[in-house]
N, C-alpha and C positions, 0 to 999 in steps of 0.2 A: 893325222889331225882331222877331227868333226869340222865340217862347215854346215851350217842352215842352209837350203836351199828355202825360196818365196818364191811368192805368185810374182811374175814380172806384169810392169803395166799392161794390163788386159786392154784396157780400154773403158772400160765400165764398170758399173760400185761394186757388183756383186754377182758371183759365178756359183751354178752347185757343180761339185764331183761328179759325173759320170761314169768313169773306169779310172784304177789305177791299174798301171800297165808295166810296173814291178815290185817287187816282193823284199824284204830284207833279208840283205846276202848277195844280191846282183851286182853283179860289176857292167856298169854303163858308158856309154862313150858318151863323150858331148855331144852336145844336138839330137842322144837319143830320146824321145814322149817319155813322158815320167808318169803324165795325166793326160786326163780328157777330162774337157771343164765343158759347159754349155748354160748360154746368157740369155737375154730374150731375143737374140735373133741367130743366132751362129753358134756352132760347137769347135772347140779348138783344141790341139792338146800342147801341152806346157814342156816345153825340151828342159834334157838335161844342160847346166849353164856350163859345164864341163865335166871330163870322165871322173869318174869312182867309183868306191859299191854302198850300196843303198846301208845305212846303221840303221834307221830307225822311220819310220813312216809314219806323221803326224796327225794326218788325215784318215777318212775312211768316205766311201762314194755315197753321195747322199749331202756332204757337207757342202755349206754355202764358205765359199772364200773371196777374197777381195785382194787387191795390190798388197804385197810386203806381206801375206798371209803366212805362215810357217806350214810348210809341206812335207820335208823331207830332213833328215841330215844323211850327208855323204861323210866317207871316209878317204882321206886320200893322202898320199904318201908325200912326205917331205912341207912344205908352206903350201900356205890357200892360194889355189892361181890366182884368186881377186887380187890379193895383192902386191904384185909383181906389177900389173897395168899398175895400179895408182899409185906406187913409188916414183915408177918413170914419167905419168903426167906430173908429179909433184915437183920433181928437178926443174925440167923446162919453165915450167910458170913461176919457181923462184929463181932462177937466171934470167930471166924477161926483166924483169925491175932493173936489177943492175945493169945490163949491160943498155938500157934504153938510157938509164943515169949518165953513165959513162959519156958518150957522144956531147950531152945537153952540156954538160959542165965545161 
């Protein structure tokens, strides 16, 4: 399955490229640099949000990018890990209603 990886909140409006730090074809673990971005005061680089291998590279160093920017697509085996957290926040916060119902009545 393709997922988009984005810039996560930097911090501020607008970042350029500096290095990309892999090629399409790599297979990456989570939390490995993906990029090197650099703002007007600090240079940072942008982790992998989890493992895959690189499909496609959106970017090229020189680009100016910003939060939610498109960077990357990953390829990864079976469902998007994103989605696994926000099914499981989604249960508990629709069992909260009911069961705070329940007592009051």
């Amino acid at each position: 399955m393709a997922i988009e990886i984005k810039v996560p909140d930097i911090g501020t409006d607008e970042v350029e490229i500096t290095e990309i730090l892999v090629k399409v074809g790599d297979k990456v673990e989570a939390e490995q640099s993906l990029i090197t971005v650099e703002g007007d005061k600090a240079s940072m680089e942008v982790p992998a949000p989890f493992a895959g291998t690189v499909k496609e590279i959106k970017v090229n160093t020189g680009d100016k990018v910003s939060t939610g920017s498109l960077i990357m697509v990953f390829e990864v085996a079976g469902a998007a890990p994103a989605a696994a957290p926000a099914k499981a926040e989604a249960a508990p916060a629709a069992a909260a209603p009911a069961a705070a119902g329940g007592p009051a009545g």
